[in-house]
C-alpha positions, 0 to 999 in steps of 0.5 A: 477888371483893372483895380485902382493904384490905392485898391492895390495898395489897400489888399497889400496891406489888409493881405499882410494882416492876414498873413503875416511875413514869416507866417509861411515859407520865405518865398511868400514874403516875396510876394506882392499880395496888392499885386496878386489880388490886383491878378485875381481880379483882372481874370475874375467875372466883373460880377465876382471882381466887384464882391472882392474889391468890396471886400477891401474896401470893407476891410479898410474903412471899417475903423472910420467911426473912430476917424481912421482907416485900416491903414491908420491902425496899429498892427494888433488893432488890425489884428482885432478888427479882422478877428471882429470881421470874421465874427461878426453876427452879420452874414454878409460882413462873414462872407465878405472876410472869407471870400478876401481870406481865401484870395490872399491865401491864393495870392500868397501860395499861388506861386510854385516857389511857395508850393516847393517850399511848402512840399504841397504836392509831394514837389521837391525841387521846380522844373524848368518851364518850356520856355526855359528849355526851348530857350537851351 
């Protein structure tokens, strides 16, 4: 399912919040985490795709009572309110938080860069791929 240029923008910026530059290895903070989710989705089942853009779009007007977005917000005011998210006494609000958490998580260390950086898998240094190798 293809996201809107905004919806993209909009897990970019709730993405960072999550995890912020620095947080892991420096490849992460290469990567574009509205890109990454925009990915996620467009292999998702429409089904699964429509419960993650929810998700953002939760994330992102949930300070509107006060008459501003997630976008408007400082960035230890976004920080409060994802903690408030994910404590909320309402199921559905908590699994929405953790459904677009492990997303972003994905996003950030789905990149083999990452996972060397991290040694996840015991990896020390990136093979070439194929197509690299056919190309020599």
């Amino acid at each position: 399912m293809r996201i809107f240029a905004f919806e993209r923008r909009w897990a970019r910026v709730v993405g960072r919040a999550l995890i912020p530059s620095g947080a892991l290895p420096p490849p992460s903070d290469e990567r574009d985490l509205g890109d990454a989710f925009a990915a996620q989705l467009a292999l998702a089942p429409w089904w699964s795709a429509i419960v993650m853009r929810l998700s953002v779009w939760m994330v992102w007007l949930a300070p509107l009572p006060r008459l501003r977005t997630f976008g408007g917000l400082a960035e230890d005011e976004r920080e409060a309110l994802l903690e408030r998210l994910m404590a909320s006494r309402l199921y559905a609000v908590r699994e929405l938080m953790t459904l677009l958490k492990l997303a972003t998580c994905i996003g950030a260390i789905g990149d083999l860069r990452v996972l060397t950086a991290m040694e996840a898998y015991r990896l020390t240094t990136i093979a070439p791929h194929k197509s690299e190798e056919a190309g020599s």
